[in-house]
TIVEXSE-520396 format. One record per residue: residue number from 1; residue in one letter; x, y, z of N, C-alpha, C in turn. Coordinates in nm, 2 decimals. Each point is the difference from the previous one (the first is absolute). Layout:
REM TIVEXSE-520396
+-----+------+--------+---------+--------+---------+----------+--------+--------+---------+--------+
! seq ! type ! n_east ! n_north !   n_up ! ca_east ! ca_north !  ca_up ! c_east ! c_north !   c_up !
+-----+------+--------+---------+--------+---------+----------+--------+--------+---------+--------+
! NUM !    a !      X !       Y !      Z !       X !        Y !      Z !      X !       Y !      Z !
...
+-----+------+--------+---------+--------+---------+----------+--------+--------+---------+--------+
REM end
This chain:
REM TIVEXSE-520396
+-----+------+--------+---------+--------+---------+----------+--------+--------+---------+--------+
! seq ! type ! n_east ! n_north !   n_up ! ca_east ! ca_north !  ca_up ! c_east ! c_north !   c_up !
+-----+------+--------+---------+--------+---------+----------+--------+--------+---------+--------+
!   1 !    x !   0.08 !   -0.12 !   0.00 !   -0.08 !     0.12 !   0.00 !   0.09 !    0.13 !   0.00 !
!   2 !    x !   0.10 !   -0.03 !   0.09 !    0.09 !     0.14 !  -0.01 !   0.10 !    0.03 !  -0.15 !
!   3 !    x !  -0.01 !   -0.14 !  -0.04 !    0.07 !     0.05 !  -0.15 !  -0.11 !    0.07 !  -0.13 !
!   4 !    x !  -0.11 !   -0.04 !   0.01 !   -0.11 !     0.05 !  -0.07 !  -0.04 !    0.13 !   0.03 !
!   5 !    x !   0.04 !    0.08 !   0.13 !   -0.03 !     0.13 !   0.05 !   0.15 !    0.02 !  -0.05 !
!   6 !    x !   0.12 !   -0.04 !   0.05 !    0.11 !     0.10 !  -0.06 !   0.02 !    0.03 !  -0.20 !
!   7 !    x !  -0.09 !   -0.13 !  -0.02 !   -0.01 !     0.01 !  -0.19 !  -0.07 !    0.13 !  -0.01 !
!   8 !    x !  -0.11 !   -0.02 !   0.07 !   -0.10 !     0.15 !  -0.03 !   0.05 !    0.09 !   0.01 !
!   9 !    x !   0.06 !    0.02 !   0.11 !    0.05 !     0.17 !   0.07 !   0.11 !    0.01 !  -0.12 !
!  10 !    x !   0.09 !   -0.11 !  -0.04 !    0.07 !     0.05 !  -0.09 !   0.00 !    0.04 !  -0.14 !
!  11 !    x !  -0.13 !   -0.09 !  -0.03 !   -0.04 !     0.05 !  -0.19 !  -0.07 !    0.13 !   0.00 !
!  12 !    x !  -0.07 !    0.06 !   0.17 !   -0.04 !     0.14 !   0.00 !   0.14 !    0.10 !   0.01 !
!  13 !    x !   0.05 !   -0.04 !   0.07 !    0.13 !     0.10 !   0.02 !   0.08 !    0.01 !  -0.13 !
!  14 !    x !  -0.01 !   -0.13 !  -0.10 !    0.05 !     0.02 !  -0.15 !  -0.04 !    0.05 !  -0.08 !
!  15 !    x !  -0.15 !    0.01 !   0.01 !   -0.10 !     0.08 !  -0.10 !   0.01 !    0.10 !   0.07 !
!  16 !    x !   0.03 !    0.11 !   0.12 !   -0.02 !     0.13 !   0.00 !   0.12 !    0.05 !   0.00 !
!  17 !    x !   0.14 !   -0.03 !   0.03 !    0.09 !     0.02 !  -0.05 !   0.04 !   -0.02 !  -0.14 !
!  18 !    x !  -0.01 !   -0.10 !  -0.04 !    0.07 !    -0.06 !  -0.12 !  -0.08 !    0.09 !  -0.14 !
!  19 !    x !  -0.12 !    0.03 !  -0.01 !   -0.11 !    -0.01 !  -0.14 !  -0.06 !    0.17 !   0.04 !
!  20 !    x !   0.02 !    0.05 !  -0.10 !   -0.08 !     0.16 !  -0.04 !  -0.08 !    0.02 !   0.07 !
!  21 !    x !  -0.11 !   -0.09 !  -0.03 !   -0.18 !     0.03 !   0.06 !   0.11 !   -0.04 !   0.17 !
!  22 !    x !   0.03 !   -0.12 !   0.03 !   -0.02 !    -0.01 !   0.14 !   0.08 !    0.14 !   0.14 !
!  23 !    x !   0.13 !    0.11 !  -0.14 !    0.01 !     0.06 !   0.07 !  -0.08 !    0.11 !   0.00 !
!  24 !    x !  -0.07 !    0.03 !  -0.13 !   -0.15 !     0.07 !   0.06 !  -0.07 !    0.03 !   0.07 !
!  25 !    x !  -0.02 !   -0.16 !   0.06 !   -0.12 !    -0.04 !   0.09 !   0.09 !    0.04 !   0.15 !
!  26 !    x !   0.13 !   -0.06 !  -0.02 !    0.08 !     0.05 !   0.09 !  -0.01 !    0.14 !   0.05 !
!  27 !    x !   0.03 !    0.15 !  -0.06 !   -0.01 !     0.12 !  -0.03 !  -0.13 !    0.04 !   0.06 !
!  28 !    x !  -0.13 !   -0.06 !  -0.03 !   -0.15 !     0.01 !  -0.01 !   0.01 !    0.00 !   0.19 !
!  29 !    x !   0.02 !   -0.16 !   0.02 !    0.01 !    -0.03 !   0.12 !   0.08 !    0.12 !   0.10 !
!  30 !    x !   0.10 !    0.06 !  -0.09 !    0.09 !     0.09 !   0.13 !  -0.11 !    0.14 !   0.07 !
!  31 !    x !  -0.03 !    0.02 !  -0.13 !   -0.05 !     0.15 !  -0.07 !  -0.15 !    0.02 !   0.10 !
!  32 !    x !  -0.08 !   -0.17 !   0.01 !   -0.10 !    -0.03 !   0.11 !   0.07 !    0.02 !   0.13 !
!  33 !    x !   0.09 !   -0.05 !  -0.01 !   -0.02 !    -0.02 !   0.12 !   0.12 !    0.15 !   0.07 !
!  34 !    x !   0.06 !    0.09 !  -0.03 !    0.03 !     0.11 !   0.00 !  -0.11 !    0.09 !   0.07 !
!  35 !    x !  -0.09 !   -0.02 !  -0.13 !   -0.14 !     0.11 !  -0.01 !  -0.10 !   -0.04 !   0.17 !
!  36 !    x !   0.00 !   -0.12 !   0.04 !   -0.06 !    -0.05 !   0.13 !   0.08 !    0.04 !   0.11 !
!  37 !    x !   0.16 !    0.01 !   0.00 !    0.07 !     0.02 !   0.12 !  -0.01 !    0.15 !   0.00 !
!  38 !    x !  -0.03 !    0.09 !  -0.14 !    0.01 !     0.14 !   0.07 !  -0.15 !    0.03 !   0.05 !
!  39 !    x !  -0.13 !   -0.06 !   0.00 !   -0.09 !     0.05 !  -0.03 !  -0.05 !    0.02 !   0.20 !
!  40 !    x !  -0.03 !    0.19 !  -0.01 !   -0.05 !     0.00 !   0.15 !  -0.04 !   -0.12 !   0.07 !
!  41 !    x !  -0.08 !   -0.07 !  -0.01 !   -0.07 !    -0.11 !   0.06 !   0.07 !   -0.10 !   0.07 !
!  42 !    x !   0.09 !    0.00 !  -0.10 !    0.13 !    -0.13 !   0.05 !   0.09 !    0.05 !   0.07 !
!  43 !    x !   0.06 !    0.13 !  -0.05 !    0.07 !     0.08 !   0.11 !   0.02 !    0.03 !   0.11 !
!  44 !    x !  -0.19 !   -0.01 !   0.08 !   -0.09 !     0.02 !   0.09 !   0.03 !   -0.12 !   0.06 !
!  45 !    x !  -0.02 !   -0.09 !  -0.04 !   -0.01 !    -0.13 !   0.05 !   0.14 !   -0.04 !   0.07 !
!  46 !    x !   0.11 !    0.04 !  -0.12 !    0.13 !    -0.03 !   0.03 !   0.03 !    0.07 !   0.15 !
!  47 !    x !  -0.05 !    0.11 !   0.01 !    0.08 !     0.12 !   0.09 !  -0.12 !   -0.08 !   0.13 !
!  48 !    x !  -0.13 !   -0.04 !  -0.03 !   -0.04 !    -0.01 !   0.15 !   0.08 !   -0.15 !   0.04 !
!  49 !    x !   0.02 !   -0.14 !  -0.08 !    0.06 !    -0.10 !   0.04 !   0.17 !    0.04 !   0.03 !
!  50 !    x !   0.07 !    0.08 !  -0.02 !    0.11 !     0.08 !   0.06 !   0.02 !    0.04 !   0.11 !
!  51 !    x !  -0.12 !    0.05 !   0.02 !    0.01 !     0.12 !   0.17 !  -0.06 !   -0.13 !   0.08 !
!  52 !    x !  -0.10 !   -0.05 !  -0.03 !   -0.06 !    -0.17 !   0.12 !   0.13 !   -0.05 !   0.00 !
!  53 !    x !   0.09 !   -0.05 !  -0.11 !    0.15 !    -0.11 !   0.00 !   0.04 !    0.09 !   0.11 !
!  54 !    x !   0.04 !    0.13 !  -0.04 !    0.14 !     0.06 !   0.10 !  -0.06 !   -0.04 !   0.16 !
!  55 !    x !  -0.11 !    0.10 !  -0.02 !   -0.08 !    -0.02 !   0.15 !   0.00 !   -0.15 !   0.08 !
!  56 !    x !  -0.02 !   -0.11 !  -0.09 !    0.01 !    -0.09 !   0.04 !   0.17 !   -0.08 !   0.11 !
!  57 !    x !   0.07 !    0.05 !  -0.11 !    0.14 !    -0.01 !   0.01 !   0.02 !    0.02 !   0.12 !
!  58 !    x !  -0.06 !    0.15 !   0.00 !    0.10 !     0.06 !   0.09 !  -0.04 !   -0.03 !   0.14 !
!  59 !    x !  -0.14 !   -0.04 !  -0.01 !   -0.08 !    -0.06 !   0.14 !   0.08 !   -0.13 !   0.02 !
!  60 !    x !   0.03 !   -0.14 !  -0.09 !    0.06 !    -0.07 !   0.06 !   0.13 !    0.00 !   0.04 !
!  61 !    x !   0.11 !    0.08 !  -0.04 !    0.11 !     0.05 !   0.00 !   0.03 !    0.07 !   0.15 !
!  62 !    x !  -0.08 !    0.03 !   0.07 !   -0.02 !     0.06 !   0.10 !  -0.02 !   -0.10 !   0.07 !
!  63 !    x !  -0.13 !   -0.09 !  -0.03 !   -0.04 !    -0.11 !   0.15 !   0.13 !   -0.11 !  -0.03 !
!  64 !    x !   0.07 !    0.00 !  -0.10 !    0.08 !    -0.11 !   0.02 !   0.14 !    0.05 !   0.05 !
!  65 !    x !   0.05 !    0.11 !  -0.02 !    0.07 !     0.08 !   0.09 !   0.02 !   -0.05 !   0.16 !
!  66 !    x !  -0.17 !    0.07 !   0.03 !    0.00 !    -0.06 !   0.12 !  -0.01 !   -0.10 !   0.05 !
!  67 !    x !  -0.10 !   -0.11 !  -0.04 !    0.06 !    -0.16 !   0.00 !   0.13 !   -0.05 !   0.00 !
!  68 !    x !   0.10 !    0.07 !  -0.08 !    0.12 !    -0.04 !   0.05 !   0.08 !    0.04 !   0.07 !
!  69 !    x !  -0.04 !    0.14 !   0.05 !    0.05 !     0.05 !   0.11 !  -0.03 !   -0.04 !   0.12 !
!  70 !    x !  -0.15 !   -0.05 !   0.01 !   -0.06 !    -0.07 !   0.14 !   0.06 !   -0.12 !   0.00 !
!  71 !    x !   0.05 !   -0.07 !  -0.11 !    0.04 !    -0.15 !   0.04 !   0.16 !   -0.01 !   0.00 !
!  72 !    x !   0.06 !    0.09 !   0.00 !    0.16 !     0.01 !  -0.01 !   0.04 !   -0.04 !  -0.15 !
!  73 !    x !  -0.05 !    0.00 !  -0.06 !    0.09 !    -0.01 !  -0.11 !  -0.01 !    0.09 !  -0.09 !
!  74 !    x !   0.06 !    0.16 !   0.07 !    0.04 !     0.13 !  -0.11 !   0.18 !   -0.08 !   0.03 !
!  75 !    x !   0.05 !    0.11 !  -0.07 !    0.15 !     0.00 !  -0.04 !   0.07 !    0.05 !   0.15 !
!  76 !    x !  -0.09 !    0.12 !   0.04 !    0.02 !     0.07 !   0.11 !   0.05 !   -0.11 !   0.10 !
!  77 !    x !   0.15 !    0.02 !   0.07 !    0.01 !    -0.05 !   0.13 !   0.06 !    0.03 !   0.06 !
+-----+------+--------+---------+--------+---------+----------+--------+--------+---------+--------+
REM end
């Protein structure tokens, strides 16, 4: 089964590299998908899952700080 999936992935990766139309479709694909990463909506999206990640971060970066400070094992001795 995994040789039948790496045949595929590879006659696609040949036809979009290899053949005119497939670098077209190549080009097509960038040009979409360009046009969606600038578009407000996604930007929006990007910048609110950004500020939750950091916020997230930085809340456990903190409790585990202290977890290892309460259990002795910071560097500190």
């Amino acid at each position: 089964m995994k040789t039948k999936a790496a045949f595929v992935i590879g006659a696609a990766l040949g036809y979009l590299f290899g053949t005119d139309k497939g670098r077209a479709k190549l080009e097509e694909a960038k040009g979409w998908a360009t046009k969606t990463w600038k578009d407000p909506r996604v930007q929006e999206k990007v910048s609110e899952v950004s500020s939750t990640a950091t916020k997230f971060a930085k809340d456990k970066t903190s409790a585990l700080k202290d977890r290892t400070t309460s259990s002795g094992l910071s560097d500190e001795t």
